[in-house]
SETISE-811985 format. One record per atom (N, C-alpha, C, O): x, y, z. Coordinates in steps of 0.05 Angstrom, whole numbers, plus 5000, padded with zeros to 4 digits. Example, Ala and Ser with C-alpha at 12.3 -4.5 7.8 and 13.67 -1.06 7.14 Angstrom:
526448865156
524649105156
526449345156
528549345169
525749555142
527349795143
525850015157
526850235161
***
This chain:
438736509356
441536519365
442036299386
444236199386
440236209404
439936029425
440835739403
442635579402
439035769393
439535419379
441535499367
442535289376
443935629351
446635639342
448535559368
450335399363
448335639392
449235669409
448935339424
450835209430
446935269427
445635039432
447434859418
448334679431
448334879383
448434739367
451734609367
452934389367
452234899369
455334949378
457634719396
459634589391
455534769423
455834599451
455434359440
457334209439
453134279432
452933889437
454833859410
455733629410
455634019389
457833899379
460133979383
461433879365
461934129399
464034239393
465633999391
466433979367
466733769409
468433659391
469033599365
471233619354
466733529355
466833419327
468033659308
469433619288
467333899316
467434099301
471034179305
472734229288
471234159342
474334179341
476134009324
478334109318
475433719315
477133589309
476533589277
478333499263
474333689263
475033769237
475934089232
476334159208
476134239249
477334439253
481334309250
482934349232
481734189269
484234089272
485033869248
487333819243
482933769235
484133639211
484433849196
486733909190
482733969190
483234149173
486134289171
487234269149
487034379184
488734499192
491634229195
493934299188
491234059200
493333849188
493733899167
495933979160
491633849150
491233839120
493133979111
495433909103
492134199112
493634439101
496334489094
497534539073
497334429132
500934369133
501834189124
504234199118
500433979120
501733759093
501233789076
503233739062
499533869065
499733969037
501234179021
501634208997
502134349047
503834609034
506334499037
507934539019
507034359055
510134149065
511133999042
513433999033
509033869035
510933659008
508733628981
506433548976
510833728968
510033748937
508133498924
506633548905
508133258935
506533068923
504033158932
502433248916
503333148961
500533178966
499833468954
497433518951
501533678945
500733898936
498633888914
496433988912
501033628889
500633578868
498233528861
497033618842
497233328883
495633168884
492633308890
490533208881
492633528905
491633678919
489733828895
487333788891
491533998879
491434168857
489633978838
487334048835
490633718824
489733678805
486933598815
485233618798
485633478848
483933448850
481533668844
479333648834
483133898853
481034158856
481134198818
478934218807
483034208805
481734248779
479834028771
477934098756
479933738779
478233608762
474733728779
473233858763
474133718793
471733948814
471634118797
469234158792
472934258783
472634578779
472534508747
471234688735
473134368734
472734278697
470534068705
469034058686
469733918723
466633808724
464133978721
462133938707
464834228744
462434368748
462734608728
460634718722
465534708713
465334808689
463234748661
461634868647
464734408666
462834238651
459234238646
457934238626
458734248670
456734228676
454034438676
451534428676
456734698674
455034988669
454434888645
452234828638
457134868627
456734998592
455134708584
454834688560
454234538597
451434368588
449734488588
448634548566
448834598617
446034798611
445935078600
443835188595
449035218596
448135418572
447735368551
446835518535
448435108547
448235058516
446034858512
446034758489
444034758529
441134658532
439934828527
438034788512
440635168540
437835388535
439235548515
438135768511
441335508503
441535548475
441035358451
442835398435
440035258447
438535038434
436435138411
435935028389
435435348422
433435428404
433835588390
432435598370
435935788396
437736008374
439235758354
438735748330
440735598365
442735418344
439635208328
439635108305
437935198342
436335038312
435035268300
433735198280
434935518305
434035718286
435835778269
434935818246
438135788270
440135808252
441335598230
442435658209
440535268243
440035028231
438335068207
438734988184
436235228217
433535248200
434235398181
434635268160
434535638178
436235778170
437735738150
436835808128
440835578151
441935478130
441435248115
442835178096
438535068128
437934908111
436635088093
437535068070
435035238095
433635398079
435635468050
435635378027
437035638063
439235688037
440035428023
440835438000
439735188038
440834938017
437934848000
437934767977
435834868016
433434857997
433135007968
432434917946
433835247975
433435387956
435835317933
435035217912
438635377937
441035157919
439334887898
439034847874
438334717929
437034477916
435234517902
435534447878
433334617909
430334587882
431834807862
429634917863
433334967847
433135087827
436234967819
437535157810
437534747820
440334757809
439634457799
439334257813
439434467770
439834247749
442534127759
442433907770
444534217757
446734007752
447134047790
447034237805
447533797794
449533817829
451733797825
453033917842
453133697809
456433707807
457633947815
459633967829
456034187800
456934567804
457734547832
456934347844
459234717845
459734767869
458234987873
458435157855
456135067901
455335247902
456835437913
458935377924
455835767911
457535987925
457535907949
456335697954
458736047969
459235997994
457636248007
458536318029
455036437996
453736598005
451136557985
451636657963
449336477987
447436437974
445036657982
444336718005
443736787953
442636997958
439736897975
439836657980
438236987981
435036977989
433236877965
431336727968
433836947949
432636807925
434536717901
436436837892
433436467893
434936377872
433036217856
431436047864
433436337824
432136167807
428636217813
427936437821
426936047809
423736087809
424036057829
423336267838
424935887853
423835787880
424835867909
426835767920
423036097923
424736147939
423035997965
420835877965
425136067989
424435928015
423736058043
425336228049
422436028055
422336168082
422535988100
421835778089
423135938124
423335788143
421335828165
420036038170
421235658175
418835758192
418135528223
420035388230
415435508238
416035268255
413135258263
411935438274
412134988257
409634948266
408135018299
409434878314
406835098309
406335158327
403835028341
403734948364
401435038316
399034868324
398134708297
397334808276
398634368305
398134118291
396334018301
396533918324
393334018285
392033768284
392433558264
393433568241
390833258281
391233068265
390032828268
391032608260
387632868280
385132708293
383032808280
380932698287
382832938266
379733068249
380532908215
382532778208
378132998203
378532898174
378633138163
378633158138
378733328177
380233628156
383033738177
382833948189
384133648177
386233828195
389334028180
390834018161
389034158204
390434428189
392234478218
391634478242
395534538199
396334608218
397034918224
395635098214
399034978241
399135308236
402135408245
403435308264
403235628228
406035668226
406035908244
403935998252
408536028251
409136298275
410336598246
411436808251
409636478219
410036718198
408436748189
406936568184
407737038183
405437008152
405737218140
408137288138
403937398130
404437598104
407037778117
408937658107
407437848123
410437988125
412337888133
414137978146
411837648122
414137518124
414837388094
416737238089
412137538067
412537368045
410737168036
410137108013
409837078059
408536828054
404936858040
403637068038
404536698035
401736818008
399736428014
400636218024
397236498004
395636297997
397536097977
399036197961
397335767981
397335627959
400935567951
401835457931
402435677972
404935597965
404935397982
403135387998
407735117982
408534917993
408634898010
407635108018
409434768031
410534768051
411634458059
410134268061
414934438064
415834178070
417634118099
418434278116
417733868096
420033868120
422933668117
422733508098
424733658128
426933588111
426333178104
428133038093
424333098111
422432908108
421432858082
421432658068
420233178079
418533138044
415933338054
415833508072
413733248033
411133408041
409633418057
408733208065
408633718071
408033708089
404933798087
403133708102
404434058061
401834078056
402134348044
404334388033
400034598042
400934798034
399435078046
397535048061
400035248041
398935568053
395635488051
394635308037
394735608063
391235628063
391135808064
390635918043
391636028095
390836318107
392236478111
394336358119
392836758112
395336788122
393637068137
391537188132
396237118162
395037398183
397437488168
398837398151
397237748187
400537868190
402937698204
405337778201
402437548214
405037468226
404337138227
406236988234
401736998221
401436668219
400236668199
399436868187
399836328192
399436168173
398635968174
399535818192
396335838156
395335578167
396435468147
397735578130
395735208151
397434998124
394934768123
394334638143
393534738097
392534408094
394234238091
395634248071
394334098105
396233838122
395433618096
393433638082
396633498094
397033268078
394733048087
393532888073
394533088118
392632868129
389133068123
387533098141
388733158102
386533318102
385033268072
385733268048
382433218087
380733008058
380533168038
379733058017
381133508036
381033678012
383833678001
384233797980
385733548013
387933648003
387933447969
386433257966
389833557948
390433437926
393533507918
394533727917
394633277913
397233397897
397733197873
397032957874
398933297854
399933137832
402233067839
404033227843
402332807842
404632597844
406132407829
405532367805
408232267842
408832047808
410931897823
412331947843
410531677805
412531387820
414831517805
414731607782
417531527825
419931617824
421131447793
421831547772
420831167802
422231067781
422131027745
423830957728
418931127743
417831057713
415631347711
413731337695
416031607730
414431747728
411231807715
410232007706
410231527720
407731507723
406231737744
407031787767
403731877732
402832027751
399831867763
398631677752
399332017787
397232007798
396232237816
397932417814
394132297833
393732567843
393732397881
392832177887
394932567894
394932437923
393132517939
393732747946
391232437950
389532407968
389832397997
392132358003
388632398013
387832288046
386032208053
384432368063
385031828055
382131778056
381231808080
379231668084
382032008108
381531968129
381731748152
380631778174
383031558144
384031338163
385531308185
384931288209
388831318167
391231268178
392931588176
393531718157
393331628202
395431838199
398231828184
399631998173
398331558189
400931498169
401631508144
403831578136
399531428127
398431368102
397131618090
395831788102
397831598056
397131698049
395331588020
395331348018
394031747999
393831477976
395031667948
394931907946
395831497930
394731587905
393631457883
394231247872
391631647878
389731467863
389331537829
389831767824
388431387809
388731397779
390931317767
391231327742
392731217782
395631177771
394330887753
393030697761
395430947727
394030817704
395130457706
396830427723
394330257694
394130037703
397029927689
398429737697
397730157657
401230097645
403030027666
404029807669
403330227679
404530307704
406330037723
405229867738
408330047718
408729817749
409729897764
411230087761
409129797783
408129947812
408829607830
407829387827
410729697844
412529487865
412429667899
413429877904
411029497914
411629557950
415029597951
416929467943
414729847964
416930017971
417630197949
419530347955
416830227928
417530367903
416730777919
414630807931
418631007915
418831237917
416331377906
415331287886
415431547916
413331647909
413931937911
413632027934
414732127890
415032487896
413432557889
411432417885
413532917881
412233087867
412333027841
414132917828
410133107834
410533157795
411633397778
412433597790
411833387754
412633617741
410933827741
411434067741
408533717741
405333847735
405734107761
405934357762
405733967771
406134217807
407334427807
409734417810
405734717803
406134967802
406735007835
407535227842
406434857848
406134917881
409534787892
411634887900
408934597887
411834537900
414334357880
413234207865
416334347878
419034377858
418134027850
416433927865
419033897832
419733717820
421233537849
422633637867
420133197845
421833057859
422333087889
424433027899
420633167900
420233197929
418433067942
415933097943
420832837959
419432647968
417032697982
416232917989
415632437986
412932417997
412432148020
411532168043
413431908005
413431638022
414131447999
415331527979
413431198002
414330997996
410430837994
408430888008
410830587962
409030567967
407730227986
409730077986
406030117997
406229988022
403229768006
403229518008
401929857996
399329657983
399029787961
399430027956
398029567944
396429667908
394529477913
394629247921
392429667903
389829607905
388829687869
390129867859
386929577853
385029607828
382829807841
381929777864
382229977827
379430097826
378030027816
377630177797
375929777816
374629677801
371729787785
370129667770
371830107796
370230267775
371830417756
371130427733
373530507761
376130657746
378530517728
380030597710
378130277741
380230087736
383130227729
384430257709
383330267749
386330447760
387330337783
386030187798
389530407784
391330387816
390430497837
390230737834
389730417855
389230557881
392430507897
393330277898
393430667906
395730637927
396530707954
396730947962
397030517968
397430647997
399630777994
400930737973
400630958014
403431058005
403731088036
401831158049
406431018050
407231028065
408431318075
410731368067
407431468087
409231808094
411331808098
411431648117
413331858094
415031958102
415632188126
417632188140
413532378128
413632528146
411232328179
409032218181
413232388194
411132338217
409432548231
410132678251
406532588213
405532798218
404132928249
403033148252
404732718269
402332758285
406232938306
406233008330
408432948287
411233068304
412933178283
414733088270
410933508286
412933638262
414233958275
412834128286
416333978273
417934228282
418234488262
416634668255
420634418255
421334658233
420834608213
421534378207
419334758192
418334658166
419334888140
420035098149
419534868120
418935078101
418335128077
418634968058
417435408078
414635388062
416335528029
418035708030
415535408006
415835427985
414335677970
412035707976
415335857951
415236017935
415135907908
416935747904
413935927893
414035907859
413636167851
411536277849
415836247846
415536547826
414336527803
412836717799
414436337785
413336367757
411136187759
410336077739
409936147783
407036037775
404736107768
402935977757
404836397778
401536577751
402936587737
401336527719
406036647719
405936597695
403836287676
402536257656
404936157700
403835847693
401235877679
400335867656
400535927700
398135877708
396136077691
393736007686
397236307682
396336467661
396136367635
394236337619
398236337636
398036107603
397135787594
397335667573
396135707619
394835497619
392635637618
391635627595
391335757634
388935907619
388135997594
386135947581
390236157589
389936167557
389435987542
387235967532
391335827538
390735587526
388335457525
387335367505
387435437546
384235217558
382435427538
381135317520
382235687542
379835967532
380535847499
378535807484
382135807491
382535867460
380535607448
380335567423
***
C-alpha cells in the first residue's frame, strides 16, 4: 500500500492532468456532433479489429473439425468417383455410404515412416471402423499403399516406399502394364518394372492403377514417368516414376473397399485349379 501511495505522490500531476484531459475530452465530445462522430466510428473500428481478431483464433482451433468434415465429403466424392462410368450424370445431392463395389472410409495418418527399406505407416481407424487386411489406401494425390494390420481402432499401411510392396500399374496413355516397385533409394521415386519393350514410354507420360487391381479402382493416379531404363536381363522397361504423393507429408488419407474382390478372386482361383 506504501508504494501505491508512494506512486501516487511522485506522480500526481501527470495523473491530474490526464485526469483533466480526460474529462475535456469528454465535454467535447458530447458538445459537438463531429467529434462525437468521429469518436464512435473510432471505437467501432477497435471493437470490429479485436472482434476480428477473436473469430481468427476461433476459427484457427476450429480447423480440425472443418478438415474432418473436408475429409468427410471428399470421401462421399470418392466413392461417386471410383464407381460412376459416365461423369456427365449429375450426382444426388446425398450420397449413400456405399455405392457400387467401392466403398470409402476416411481416415488420418498418425505414424509415417520413411527412412527404412520397409516402412509402414499407421492410421487412427481400424476393425470397427470396417477397415480389413489388403484394402487401398489413397490421398487426394493418388497412392498411398494398402491395409497390412488392423486393431480395434488402428491400422498400419505398406507404404508405397516399402521394398515388399507390389501393385499392378499401367501407362495412362496406351495402357501398357507393368507391376510397381520401391528399389529403396529415393523417397520420391518409385519404379515400374516389365513394362514390355512394344510399349512407348515418353518422360512425363501418367502412370495409374491397372484394371488387374482387385485392391484399388481403375486409373488412380500414381506419378509421372522421369527415366526409362532397358533391363538388360529381361529386356524390358525399367521406369522411374516420379510420386505424386509427397510421402515423407501425409495427412488425411482414405482407405478403399472392394466389395466384389473374393468374388474375384474366387474365380480366378477356379479358373487356375481347372
Amino acid at each position: 500500500m506504501q508504494q501505491i501511495l508512494n506512486f501516487l505522490y511522485k506522480n500526481s500531476i501527470t495523473l491530474l492532468f490526464l485526469l483533466l484531459l480526460g474529462i475535456s475530452l469528454t465535454f467535447t465530445i458530447q458538445s459537438h456532433s463531429y467529434h462525437r462522430s468521429r469518436a464512435v466510428s473510432s471505437a467501432n473500428a477497435v471493437t470490429g479489429y479485436v472482434s476480428e481478431q477473436i473469430n481468427n483464433v476461433e476459427a484457427y482451433f476450429g480447423l480440425r473439425e472443418q478438415n474432418e468434415h473436408l475429409a468427410f465429403e471428399n470421401a462421399q466424392l470418392k466413392r461417386l468417383l471410383y464407381n460412376t462410368q459416365d461423369s456427365t450424370n449429375r450426382p444426388p445431392v446425398t450420397l449413400p455410404n456405399e455405392l457400387g463395389a467401392f466403398k470409402v472410409i476416411q481416415s488420418k495418418v498418425i505414424i509415417n515412416s520413411y527412412n527404412k527399406q520397409e516402412n509402414y505407416l499407421t492410421i487412427n481407424n481400424g476393425a470397427k471402423d470396417g477397415i480389413k487386411p489388403d484394402m487401398g489406401v489413397v490421398s487426394s494425390q493418388g497412392v498411398i499403399g494398402y491395409i497390412e494390420q488392423t486393431s480395434n481402432g488402428y491400422a498400419t499401411i505398406i507404404s508405397v516406399l516399402n521394398k515388399k510392396f507390389r501393385l499392378g500399374a499401367k501407362i495412362k496413355k496406351n495402357n501398357h502394364f507393368g507391376t510397381l516397385i520401391w528399389n529403396g533409394k529415393n523417397t520420391g521415386f518409385a519404379q515400374l518394372v516389365d513394362v514390355p519393350r512394344l510399349a512407348t514410354v515418353i518422360k512425363g507420360d501418367t502412370i495409374v492403377t491397372g484394371a488387374e487391381s482387385t485392391i484399388f479402382p481403375e486409373n488412380i493416379p500414381i506419378g509421372t514417368i522421369e527415366k526409362v531404363y532397358i533391363d538388360k536381363k529381361t529386356n524390358y522397361y525399367t521406369l522411374d516414376i516420379r510420386l505424386f504423393n509427397d510421402m515423407t507429408s501425409l495427412g488425411y488419407v482414405y482407405v478403399i473397399e472392394n466389395k466384389d474382390r473374393k468374388e474375384i478372386e474366387q474365380l480366378q482361383q477356379a479358373t487356375t485349379n481347372e
